[in-house]
N, C-alpha and C positions, 0 to 999 in steps of 0.2 A: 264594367264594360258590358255591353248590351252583345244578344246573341248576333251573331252577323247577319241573320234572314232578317229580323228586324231593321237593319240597318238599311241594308236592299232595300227593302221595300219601303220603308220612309224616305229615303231621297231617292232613290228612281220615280216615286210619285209625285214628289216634289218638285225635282226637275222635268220630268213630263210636265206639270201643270204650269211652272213656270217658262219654260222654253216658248209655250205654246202663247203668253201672255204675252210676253217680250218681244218676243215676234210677230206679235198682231198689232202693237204699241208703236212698233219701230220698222214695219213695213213703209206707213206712207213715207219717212222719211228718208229710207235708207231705199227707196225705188231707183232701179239704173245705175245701183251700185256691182263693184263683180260681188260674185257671191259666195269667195272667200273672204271679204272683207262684211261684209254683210255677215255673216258666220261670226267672224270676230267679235263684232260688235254685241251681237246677242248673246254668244257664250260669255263674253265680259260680264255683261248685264246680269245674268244666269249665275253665275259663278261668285260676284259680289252678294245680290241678294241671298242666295243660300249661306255666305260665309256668315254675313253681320246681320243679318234682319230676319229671316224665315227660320234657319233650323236652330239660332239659338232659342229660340221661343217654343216652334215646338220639339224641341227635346225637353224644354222645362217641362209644357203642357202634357206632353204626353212619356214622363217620367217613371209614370206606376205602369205602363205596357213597357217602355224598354229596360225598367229595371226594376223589376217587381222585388221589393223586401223578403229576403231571404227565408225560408220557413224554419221555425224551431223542430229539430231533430225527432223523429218518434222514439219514445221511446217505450219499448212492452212492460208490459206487467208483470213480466219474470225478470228483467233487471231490475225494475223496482223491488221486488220481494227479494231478491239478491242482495240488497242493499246499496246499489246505487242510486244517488242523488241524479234527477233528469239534469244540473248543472256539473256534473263528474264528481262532484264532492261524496266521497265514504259517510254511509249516515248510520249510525249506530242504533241498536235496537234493544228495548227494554222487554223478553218475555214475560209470558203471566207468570212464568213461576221464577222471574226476579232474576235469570239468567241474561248478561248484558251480549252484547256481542260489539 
């Protein structure tokens, strides 16, 4: 799941820029209407487009910004000489003088 400022901000942009489309679309015709029903009609229009057409696409498109692949763990150089494996696995060590551990 993506952080939630991301989220914000991909559809509050979104619908800003679609509200503002839809309603420049659906003005000549929806003129002389009251403008709660006029409201309806665009939020419809607004609310479809974002469901089925606009954010499944870009949440595809823009995938690697709201969910960037997770990073591999750091791990130092003194758990390594420790003996631990960067995958948690015990790694056994052969010294020069033939001591295992």
């Amino acid at each position: 799941m993506p952080p939630r400022w991301k989220t914000f901000v991909l559809t509050a942009s979104v619908i800003l820029v679609l509200q503002n489309l839809v309603s420049a679309l659906l003005t000549p015709l929806t003129t002389g209407w009251p403008p709660v029903l006029r409201s309806a009609v665009v939020i419809t229009g607004v609310v479809a487009l974002m469901t089925w057409v606009v954010m499944p696409r870009l949440t595809r498109w823009l995938a690697g910004w709201l969910r960037p692949a997770p990073q591999k763990p750091f791990h130092s150089m003194a758990s390594r000489c420790a003996g631990d494996h960067p995958d948690g696995e015990p790694v056994s060590h052969t010294f020069r003088d033939g001591r295992h551990r």
